[in-house]
RODO-2510 file (C-alpha; in nm, 4 decimals, decimal comma):
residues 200
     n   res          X          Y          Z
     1     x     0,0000     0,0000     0,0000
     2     x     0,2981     0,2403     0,1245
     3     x     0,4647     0,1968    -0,2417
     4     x     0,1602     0,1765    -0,4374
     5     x     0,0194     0,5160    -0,2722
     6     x     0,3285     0,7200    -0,3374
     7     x     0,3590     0,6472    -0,7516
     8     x     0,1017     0,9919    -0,7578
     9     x     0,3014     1,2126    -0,5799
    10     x     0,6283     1,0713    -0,6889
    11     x     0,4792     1,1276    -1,0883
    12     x     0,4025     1,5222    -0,9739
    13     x     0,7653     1,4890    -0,8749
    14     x     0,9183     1,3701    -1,2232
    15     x     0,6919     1,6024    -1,4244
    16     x     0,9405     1,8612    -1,2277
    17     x     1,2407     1,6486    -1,2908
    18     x     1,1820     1,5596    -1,6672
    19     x     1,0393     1,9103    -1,7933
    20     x     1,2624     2,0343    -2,0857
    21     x     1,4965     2,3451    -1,9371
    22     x     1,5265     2,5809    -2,1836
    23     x     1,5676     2,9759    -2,2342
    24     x     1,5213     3,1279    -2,5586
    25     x     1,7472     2,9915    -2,7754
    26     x     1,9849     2,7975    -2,5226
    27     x     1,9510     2,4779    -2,3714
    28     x     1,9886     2,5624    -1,9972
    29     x     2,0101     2,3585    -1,6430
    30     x     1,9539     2,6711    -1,3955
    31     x     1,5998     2,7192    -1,3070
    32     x     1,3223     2,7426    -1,0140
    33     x     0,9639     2,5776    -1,0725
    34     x     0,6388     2,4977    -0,9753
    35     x     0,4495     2,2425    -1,0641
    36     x     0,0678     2,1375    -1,0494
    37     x    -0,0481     1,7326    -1,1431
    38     x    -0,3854     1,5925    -1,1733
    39     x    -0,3092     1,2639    -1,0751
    40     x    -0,5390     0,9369    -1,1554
    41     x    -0,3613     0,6384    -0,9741
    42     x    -0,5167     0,2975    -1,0566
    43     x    -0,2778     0,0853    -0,9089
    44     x    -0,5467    -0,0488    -0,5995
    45     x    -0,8192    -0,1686    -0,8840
    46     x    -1,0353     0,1738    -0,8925
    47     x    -0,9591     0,5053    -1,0240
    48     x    -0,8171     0,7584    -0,7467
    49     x    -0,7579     1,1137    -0,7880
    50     x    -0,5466     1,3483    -0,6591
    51     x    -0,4067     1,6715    -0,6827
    52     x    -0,0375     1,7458    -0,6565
    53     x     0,2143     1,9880    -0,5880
    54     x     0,5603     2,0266    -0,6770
    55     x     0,8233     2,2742    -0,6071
    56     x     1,2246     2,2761    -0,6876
    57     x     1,4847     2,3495    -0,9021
    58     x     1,8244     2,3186    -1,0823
    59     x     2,1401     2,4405    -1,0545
    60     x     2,4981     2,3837    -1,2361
    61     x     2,7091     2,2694    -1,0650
    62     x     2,9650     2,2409    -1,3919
    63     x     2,9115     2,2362    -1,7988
    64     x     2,7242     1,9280    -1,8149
    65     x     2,6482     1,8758    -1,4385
    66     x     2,3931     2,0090    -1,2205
    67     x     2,2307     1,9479    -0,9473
    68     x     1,8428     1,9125    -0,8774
    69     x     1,6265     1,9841    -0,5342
    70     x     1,2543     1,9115    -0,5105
    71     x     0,9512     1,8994    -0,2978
    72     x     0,6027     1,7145    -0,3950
    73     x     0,2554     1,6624    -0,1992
    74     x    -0,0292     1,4842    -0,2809
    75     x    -0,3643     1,5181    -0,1834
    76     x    -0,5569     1,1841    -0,2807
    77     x    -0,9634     1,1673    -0,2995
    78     x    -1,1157     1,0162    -0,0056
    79     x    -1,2745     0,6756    -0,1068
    80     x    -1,4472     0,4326     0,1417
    81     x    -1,3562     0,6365     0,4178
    82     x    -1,0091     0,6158     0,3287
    83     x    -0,7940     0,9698     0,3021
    84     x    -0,4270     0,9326     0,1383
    85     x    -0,1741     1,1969     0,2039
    86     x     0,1848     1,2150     0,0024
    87     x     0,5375     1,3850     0,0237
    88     x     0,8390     1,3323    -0,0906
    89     x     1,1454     1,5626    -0,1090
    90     x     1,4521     1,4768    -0,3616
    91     x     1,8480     1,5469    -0,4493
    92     x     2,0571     1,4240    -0,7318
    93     x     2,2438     1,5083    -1,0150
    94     x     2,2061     1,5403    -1,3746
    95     x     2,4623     1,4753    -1,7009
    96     x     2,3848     1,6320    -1,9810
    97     x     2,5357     1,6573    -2,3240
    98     x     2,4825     1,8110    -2,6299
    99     x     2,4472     1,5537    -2,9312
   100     x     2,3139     1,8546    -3,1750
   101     x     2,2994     2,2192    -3,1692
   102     x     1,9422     2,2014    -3,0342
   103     x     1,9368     1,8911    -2,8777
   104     x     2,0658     1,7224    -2,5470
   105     x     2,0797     1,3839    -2,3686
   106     x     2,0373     1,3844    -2,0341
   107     x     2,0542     1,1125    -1,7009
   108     x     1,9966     1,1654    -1,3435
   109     x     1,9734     0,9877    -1,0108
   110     x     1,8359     1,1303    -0,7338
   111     x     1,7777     1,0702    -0,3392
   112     x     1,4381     1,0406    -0,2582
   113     x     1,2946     1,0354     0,1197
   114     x     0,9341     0,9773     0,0567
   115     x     0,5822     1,0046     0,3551
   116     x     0,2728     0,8361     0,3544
   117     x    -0,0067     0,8835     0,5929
   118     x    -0,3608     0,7211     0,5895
   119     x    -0,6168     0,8034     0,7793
   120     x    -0,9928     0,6562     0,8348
   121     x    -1,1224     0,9662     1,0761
   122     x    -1,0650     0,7394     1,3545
   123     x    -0,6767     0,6264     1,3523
   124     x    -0,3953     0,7240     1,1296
   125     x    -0,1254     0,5044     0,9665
   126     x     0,2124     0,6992     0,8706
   127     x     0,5136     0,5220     0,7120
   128     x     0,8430     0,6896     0,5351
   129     x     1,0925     0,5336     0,3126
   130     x     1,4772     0,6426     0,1370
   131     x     1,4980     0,5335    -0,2032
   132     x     1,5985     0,6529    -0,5420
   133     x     1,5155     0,7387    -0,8710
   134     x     1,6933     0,7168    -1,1683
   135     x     1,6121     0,9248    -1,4862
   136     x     1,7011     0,9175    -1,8888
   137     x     1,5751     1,2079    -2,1278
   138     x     1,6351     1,3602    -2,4537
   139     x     1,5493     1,8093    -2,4896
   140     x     1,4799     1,9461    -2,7993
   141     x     1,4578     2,2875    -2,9076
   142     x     1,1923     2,3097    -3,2026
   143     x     1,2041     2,7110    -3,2556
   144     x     1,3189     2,9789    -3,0233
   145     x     1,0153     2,9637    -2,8334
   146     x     0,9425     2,6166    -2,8109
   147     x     1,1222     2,2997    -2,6379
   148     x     0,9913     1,9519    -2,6749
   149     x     1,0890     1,6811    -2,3781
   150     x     1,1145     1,2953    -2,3706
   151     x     1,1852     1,0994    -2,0555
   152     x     1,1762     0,7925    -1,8802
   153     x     1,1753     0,7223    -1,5453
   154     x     1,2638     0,4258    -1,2835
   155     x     1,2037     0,4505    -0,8892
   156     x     1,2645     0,1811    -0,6290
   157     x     1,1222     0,2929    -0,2971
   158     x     0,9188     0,0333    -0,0277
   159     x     1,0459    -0,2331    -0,1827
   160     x     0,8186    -0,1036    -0,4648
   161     x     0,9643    -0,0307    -0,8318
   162     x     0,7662     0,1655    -1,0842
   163     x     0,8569     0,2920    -1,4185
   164     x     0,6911     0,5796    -1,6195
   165     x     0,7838     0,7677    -1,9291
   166     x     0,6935     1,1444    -2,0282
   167     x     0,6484     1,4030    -2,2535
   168     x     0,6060     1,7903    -2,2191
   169     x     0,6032     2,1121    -2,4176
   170     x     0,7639     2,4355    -2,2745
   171     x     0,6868     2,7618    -2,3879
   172     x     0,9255     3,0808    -2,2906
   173     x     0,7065     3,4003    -2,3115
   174     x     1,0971     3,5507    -2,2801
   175     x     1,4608     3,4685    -2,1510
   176     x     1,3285     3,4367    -1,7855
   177     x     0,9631     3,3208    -1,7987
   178     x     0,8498     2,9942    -1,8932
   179     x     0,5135     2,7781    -1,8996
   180     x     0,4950     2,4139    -1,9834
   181     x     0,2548     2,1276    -1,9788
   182     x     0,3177     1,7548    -1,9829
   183     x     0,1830     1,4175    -1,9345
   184     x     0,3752     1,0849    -1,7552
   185     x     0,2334     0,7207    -1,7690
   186     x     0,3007     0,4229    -1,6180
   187     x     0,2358     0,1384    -1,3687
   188     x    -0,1105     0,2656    -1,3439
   189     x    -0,0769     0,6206    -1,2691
   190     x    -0,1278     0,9034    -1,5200
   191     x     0,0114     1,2567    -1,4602
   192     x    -0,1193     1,5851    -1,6113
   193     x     0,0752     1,8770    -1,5514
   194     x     0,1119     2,2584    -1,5441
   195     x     0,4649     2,4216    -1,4908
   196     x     0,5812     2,7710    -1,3946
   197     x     0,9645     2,8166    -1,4641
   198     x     1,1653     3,0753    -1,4065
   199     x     1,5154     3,1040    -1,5569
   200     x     1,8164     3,1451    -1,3367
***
């Protein structure tokens, strides 16, 4: 239940983690974002919703290393009586490298230390994990306004592995502000998401 219940949050997480990073005509790693997710998690044999947050950024740490921070929380629909809360908070790096002047590869592994509580209005159940998450991606600039993402996705946490692969568009109004939207599937959990970047 623990591992099954935190695939939601953990896919508002990667829609952070996988969104292309981008400024105007440059491929860039140094950024601060939020992140909204409707969440549908399937994984108990009914549909679920939730609503997720996320919150983090990325910094370089070199040319074609940075580092990456985030926070996620989801709040699941109650169902049977039954109210699911999520968190998570991740660290990691990322390697990137250009294979074309608009285009980069990218892999990351991060930390993640991950919360679960579930409550039934009488007694609550709480449990927290460390695992990890490992992430491959490709970024592609299609014009000077537009950046097309591709990702995939493995996490191990609760004795629990789940996959999930991505795509997003990202939009830069200018060199600083950014809005994207993107959508992440897998192991019975589907992610919608809004982004709000701005560029370091």
């Amino acid at each position: 239940m623990f591992g099954k219940s935190l695939k939601s949050v953990l896919g508002g997480s990667f829609l952070l983690l996988m969104a292309s990073t981008s400024q105007a005509r440059d491929i860039s790693y140094d950024y601060v974002q939020g992140a909204y997710g409707s969440v549908t998690d399937s994984s108990l044999g009914v549909d679920i919703d939730a609503d997720a947050f996320s919150f983090g950024g990325s910094f370089s740490l070199s040319p074609n290393v940075a580092a990456v921070v985030g926070f996620s929380a989801a709040d699941y629909e109650r169902v049977q009586g039954i109210e699911i809360d999520s968190s998570d908070f991740s660290f990691g790096i990322v390697g990137h490298q250009s294979i074309a002047p608009a285009t980069d590869v990218y892999a990351g592994f991060s930390v993640v230390l991950a919360d679960v509580e579930i409550s039934d209005g009488f007694s609550t159940y709480t449990d927290d994990d460390t695992g990890n998450t490992i992430t491959l991606g490709l970024r592609h600039m299609a014009n000077e306004s537009a950046e097309l993402g591709f990702s995939f996705s493995r996490s191990d946490i609760a004795d629990d592995t789940s996959n999930m692969i991505g795509i997003n568009l990202l939009l830069h109004t200018d060199e600083k502000l950014s809005f994207g939207i993107g959508f992440s599937t897998g192991d019975d959990v589907d992610v919608l998401g809004f982004s709000v970047r701005i560029n370091l």
